[in-house]
C-alpha positions in Angstrom: 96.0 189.6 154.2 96.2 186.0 153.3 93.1 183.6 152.8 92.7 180.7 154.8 90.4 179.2 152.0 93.5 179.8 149.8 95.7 177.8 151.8 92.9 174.9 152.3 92.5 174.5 149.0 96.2 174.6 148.0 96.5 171.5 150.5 94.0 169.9 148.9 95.1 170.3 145.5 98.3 169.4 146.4 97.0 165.8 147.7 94.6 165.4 145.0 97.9 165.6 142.5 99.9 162.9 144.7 96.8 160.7 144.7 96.3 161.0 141.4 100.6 160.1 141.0 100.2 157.3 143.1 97.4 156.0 140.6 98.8 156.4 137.7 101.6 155.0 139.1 99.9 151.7 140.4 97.6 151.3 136.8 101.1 151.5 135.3 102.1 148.3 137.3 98.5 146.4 136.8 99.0 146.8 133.0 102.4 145.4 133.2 101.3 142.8 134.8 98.3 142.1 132.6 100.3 142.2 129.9 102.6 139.5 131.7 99.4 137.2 132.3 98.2 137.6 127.8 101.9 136.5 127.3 101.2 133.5 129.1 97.9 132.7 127.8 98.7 133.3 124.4 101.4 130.2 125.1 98.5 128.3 126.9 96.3 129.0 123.9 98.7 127.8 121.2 99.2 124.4 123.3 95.7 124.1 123.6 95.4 124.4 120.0 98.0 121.8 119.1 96.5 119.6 121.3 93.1 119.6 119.7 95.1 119.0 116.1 97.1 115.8 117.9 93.4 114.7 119.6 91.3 115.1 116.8 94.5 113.4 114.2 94.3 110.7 116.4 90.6 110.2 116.7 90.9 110.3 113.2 93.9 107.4 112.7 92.4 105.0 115.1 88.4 105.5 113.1 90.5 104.7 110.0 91.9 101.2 111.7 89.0 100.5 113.5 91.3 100.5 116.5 88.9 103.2 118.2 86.3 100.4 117.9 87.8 97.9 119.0 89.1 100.0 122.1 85.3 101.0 123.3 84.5 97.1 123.6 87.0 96.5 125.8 
C-alpha cells in the first residue's frame, strides 16, 4: 500500500530542487553581472586617479608662476 505522505513529500522535494536550480541559476547571472559593473569601476577609478595627478600637477604649475594668484583676483 502506498503512502500518501510519501508522495507529498516527493512533490515537495522535487520543487524544493527546481527552486533551488532556479537560484543558483539567477545568482549565477547577478555575479556576472557584478562582475561586469567592478570592470567598469575599476576603469572609472583609474580616470579618477589620473585626474587627481593632472589636477593637483596643475595646481602645482600655476603656484609655481603665480598664475593661480593672479587668477583668484580676477
Amino acid at each position: 500500500m502506498r503512502n500518501p505522505y510519501d508522495e507529498q513529500q516527493t512533490q515537495i522535494l522535487a520543487r524544493i530542487t527546481n527552486n533551488v536550480v532556479k537560484l543558483n541559476d539567477t545568482l549565477l547571472e547577478l555575479n556576472q553581472k557584478i562582475e561586469e559593473i567592478n570592470d567598469m569601476n575599476s576603469d572609472l577609478v583609474a580616470f579618477s586617479n589620473i585626474w587627481n595627478h593632472y589636477q593637483r600637477n596643475a595646481n602645482l604649475y600655476l603656484s609655481s608662476t603665480n598664475s593661480l594668484e593672479a587668477a583668484d583676483k580676477q
